[in-house]
C-alpha positions in Angstrom: -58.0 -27.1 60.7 -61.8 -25.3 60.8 -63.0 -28.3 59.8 -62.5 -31.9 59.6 -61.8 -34.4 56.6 -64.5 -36.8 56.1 -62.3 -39.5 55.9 -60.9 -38.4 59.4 -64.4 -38.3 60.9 -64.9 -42.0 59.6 -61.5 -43.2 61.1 -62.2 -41.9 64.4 -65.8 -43.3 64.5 -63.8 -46.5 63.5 -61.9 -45.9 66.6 -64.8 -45.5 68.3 -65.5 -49.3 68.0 -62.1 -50.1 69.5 -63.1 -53.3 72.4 -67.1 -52.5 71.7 -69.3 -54.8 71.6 -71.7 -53.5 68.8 -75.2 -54.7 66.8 -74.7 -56.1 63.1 -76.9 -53.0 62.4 -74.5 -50.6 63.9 -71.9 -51.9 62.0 -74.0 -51.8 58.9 -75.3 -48.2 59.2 -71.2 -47.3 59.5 -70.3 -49.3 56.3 -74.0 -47.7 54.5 -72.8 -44.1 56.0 -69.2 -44.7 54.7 -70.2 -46.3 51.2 -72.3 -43.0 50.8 -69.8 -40.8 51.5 -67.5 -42.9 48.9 -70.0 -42.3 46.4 -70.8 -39.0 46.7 -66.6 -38.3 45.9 -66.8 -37.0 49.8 -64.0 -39.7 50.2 -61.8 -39.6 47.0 -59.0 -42.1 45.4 -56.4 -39.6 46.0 -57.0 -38.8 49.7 -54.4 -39.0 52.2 -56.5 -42.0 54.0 -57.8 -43.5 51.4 -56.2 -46.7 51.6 -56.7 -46.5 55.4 -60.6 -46.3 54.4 -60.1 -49.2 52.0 -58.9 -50.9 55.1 -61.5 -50.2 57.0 -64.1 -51.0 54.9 -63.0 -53.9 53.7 -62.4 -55.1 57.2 -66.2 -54.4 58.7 -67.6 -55.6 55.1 -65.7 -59.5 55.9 -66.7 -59.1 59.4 -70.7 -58.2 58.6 -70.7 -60.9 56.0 -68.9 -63.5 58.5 -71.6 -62.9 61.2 -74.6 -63.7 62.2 -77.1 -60.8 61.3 -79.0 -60.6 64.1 -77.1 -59.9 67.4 -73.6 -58.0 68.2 -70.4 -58.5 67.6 -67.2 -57.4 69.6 -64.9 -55.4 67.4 -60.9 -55.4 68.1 -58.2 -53.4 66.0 -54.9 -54.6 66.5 -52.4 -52.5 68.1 -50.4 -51.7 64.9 -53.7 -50.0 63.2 -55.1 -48.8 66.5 -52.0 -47.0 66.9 -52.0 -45.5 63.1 -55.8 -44.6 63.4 -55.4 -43.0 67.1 -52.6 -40.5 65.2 -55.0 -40.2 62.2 -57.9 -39.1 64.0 -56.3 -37.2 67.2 -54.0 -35.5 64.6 -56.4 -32.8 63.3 -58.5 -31.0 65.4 -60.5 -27.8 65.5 -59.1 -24.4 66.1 -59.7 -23.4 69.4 -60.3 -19.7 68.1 -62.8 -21.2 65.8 -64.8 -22.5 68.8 -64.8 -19.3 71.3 -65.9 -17.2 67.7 -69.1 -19.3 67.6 -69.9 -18.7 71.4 -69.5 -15.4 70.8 -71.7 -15.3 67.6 -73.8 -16.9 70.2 -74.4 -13.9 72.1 -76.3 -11.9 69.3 -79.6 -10.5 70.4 -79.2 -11.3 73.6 -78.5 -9.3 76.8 -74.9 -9.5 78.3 -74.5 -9.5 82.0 -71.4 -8.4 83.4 -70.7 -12.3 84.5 -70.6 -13.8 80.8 -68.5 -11.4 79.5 -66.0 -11.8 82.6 -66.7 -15.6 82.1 -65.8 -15.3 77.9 -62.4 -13.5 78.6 -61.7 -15.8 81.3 -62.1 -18.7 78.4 -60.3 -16.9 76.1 -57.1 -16.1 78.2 -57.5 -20.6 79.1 -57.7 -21.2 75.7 -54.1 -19.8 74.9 -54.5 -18.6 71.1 -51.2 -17.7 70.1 -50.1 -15.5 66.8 -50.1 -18.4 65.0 -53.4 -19.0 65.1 -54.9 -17.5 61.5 -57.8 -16.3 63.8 -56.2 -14.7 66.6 -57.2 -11.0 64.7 -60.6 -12.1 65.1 -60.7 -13.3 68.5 -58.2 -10.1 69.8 -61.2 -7.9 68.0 -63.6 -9.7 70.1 -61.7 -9.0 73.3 -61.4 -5.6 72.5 -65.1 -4.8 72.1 -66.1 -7.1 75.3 -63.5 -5.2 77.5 -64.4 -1.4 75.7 -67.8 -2.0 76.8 -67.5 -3.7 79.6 -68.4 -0.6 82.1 -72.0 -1.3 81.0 -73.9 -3.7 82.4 -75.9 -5.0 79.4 -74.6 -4.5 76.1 -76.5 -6.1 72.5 -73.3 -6.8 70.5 -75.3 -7.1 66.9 -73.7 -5.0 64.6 -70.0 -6.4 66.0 -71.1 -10.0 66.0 -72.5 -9.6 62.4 -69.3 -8.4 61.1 -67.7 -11.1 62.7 -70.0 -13.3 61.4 -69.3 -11.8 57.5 -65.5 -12.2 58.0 -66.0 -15.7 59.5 -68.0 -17.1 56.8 -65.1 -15.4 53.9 -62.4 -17.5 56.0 -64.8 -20.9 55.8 -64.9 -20.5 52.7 -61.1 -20.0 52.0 -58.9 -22.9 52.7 -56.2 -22.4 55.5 -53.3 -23.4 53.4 
């Protein structure tokens, strides 16, 4: 996935809590950031984790009311949750093509030594993007133009980062799927 489902984002912050010891107005920024995301139908009914937010929710709502206001609280999720959030949240992550296109959209306007571009291959040969990948087109284009111009010593990539950057934004704005 480019990016990640607001309900996702909230589990994993939820996650976050896991054997914390947090203030009551921690807890009640989360339960204020997640009621606004309810609201504004970023978090809908028919969502995938919707009754996983419901669970949530209800949980730190009982356990803000239960409390003392002022202080902090230590926050356990039993296993059987922990477990179901844990595959929630490390279940979707970002593309890793999607993150060595930003560096590289990075680089516009500025001057390329010979040792970041050596140093942007050698990421991009770790980062082992395979065909499956729906931008591995992009990121091979990028390759090619580092390693065509890589005899120079300082190269401005603009005009190739802004058409990477115009093909980018068409694929944000198209769902995966």
């Amino acid at each position: 996935m480019e990016h990640l489902k607001e309900e996702v984002k909230f589990i994993k912050r939820f996650v976050g809590f896991h054997n914390m010891e947090k203030d009551m107005s921690a807890i009640l920024a989360y339960i204020k950031s997640l009621q606004k995301a309810i609201l504004q139908k970023l978090i809908r009914k028919s969502s995938p984790y919707a009754a996983d937010i419901k669970n949530i929710q209800d949980k730190l709502v009982t356990l803000y009311n239960s409390q003392n206001k002022e202080g902090a609280v230590r926050i356990s999720i039993n296993d059987a949750d922990l477990a179901k959030y844990v595959g929630i949240a490390g279940g979707e992550s970002v593309y890793k093509s999607v993150g060595l296109i930003k560096r590289f959209i990075g680089f516009q306007g500025k001057l390329l030594d010979t040792n970041k571009k050596e140093s942007f291959l050698k990421s991009v040969q770790k980062a082992t993007i395979t065909e499956d990948d729906p931008y591995f087109s992009k990121v091979q284009s990028i390759v090619d133009v580092l390693k065509k111009n890589k005899r120079r010593h300082c190269q401005r990539l603009r005009s190739r980062v802004k058409w990477i950057k115009r093909h980018t934004e068409r694929m944000r704005l198209q769902e995966p799927w």
